[in-house]
Residue, then its C-alpha position, 0 to 999 in steps of 0.5 A: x500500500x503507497x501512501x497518498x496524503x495526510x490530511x492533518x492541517x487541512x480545512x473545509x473548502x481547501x485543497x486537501x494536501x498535494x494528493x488527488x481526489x480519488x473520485x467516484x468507483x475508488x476504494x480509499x483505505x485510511x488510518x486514523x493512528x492516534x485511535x488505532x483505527x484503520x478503515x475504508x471509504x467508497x463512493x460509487x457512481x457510474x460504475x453501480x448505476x451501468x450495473x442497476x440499470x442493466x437489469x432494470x430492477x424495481x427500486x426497492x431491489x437496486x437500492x439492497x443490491x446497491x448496498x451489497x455491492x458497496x458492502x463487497x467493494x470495502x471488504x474485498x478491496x482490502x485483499x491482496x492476491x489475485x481470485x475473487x471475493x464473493x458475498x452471497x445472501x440467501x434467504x427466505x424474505x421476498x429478495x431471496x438471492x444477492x450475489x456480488x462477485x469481486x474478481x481482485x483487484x477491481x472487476x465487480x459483477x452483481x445481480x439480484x433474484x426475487x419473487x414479484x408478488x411478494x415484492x409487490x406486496x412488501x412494497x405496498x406494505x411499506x415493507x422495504x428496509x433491508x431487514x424486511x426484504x431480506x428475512x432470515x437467512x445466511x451471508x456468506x463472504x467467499x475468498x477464493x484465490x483459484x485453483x489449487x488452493x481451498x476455498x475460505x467461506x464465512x457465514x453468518x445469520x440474516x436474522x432480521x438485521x440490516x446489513x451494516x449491522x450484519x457485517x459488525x457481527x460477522x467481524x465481531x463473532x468470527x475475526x474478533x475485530x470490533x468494526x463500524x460500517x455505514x452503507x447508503x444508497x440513493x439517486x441522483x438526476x443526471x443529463x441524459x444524452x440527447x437532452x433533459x434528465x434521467x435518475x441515477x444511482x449512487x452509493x457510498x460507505x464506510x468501514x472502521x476497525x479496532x487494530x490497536x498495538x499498545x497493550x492496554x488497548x488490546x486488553x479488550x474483550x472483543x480482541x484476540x488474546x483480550x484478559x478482561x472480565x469475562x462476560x463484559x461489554x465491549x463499551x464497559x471495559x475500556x482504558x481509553x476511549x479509542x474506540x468509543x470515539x471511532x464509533x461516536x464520530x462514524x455515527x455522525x454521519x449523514x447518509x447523504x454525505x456518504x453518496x454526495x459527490x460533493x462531498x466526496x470521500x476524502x473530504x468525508x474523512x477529513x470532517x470525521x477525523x481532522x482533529x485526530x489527524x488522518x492518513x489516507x492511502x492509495x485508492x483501488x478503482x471498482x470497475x463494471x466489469x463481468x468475467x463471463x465469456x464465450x470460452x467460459x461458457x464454453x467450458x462449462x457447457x462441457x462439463x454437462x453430460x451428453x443428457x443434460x446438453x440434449x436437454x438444453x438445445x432448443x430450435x437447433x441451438x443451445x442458448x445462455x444469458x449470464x445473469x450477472x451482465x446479460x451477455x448472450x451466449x448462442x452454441x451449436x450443439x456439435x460445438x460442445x465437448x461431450x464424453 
């Protein structure tokens, strides 16, 4: 990771150091070291607006998908090695099925797979928050870093929670990391091409982590290795108020702040931890950018046997939409491999 720029000693409406401004679609990994926290922020543009208004989703769908997508940006920007990261909600509310798959270190796809009478209904009922549309169910964060090397999955239950609150826990129960996440999505108007306006999406968020070094702050609860009292509250056992304070000033924030594009992400943090000093480091792009081909298809239509490829041609051919961009794919049946 390269250092980009300090914004200590900077002010509202200035230039911020001599670093660029990362801009829409760009993961900005920062630290605040005088609170032993480190995190990442994102503001999404144009490249969540090509991948929502692909699919033409109802409002309520683009808007849990758009919070998936930022989700899976802050998390699987952090990864180091080339494969994918994937976040997979599966569940039993009306949205049944969200899947955002990160191909490291920038190629994002997505898609959701939900029932239309029940969305209806939960629409008319007002019925819309992540938790509702979710329902119980299961988040699994898959890292994948390709062949020859196992797969690492982490699961934890949807039981009825929003999915910052869903991601604390994941972190809290199985990294043992006390983490603070804030998502929001909203629209904006945009100049259409040939004249007048169009809705676009936008989106933005932030992730904070406890990391401390000192000793004192690693005594902890929530931290590996944390000696203090069994069964104590994480904000009731605290040397300093480190994390407190991490979490006090994250609250803060306004959703519309998050996706504003004037305010932007740099500036975001400068208004959260200026005076605490911040240090921001160089920005990962998020691209809409679907790994499907025609080989990949291909290849996988092969591993069908010689029943399930009969079964799949219709009118001479054998026909394939990827789900996540929409890509058609059309095949002879003679063009496909069989045992």
């Amino acid at each position: 990771m390269s250092e980009r720029g300090n914004l200590e000693g900077t002010g509202p409406g200035g230039h911020l150091g001599e670093f660029g401004f990362a801009g829409d679609d760009a993961v900005v990994p920062f630290a605040v070291e005088g609170l032993d926290a480190r995190g990442r922020a994102v503001q999404l543009g144009p490249m969540l607006d090509s991948i929502l208004a692909r699919h033409d989703y109802p409002p309520a769908v683009a808007k849990l998908l758009a919070e998936m997508i930022v989700l899976t940006a802050l998390l699987g920007a952090s990864l180091k090695f080339e494969g994918k990261f994937i976040a997979q909600a599966q569940t039993d509310g009306p949205v049944d099925l969200l899947v955002v798959d990160l191909t490291t270190p920038s190629s994002v796809r997505a898609y959701a797979r939900f029932d239309e009478e029940r969305l209806a209904a939960a629409t008319r009922d007002g019925r819309t928050s992540s938790a509702d549309l979710l329902g119980a169910g299961i988040l699994a964060l898959t890292v994948d870093q390709g062949e020859h090397t196992q797969r690492y999955q982490g699961i934890v239950e949807l039981n009825g929670a929003s999915l910052e609150e869903v991601a604390e826990s994941y972190f809290r129960q199985s990294e043992q990391i006390p983490t603070t996440v804030r998502l929001a999505v909203a629209t904006i108007s945009r100049r259409a091409e040939g004249g007048g306006f169009r809705e676009g999406w936008r989106a933005g968020g932030l992730i904070a982590q406890f990391l401390p070094e000192a000793p004192e702050r690693m005594r902890l609860p929530d931290l590996p290795g944390g000696d203090a009292p069994e069964g104590a509250e994480e904000d009731s056992f605290e040397f300093d108020d480190a994390w407190t304070e991490v979490k006090s000033l994250v609250a803060t924030i306004h959703p519309s702040e998050l996706a504003d594009p004037e305010v932007g992400v740099e500036r975001l943090l400068f208004r959260l931890f200026h005076e605490r000093g911040v240090r921001v480091f160089e920005a990962t792009p998020m691209l809409d950018d679907c790994s499907c081909s025609r080989e990949r298809i291909k290849g996988v239509l092969s591993s069908f046997t010689a029943e399930e490829i009969d079964e799949s041609v219709e009118d001479g051919r054998i026909d394939v939409t990827c789900e996540f961009c929409g890509q058609h794919y059309s095949f002879a049946p003679d063009e496909i491999e069989r045992d």
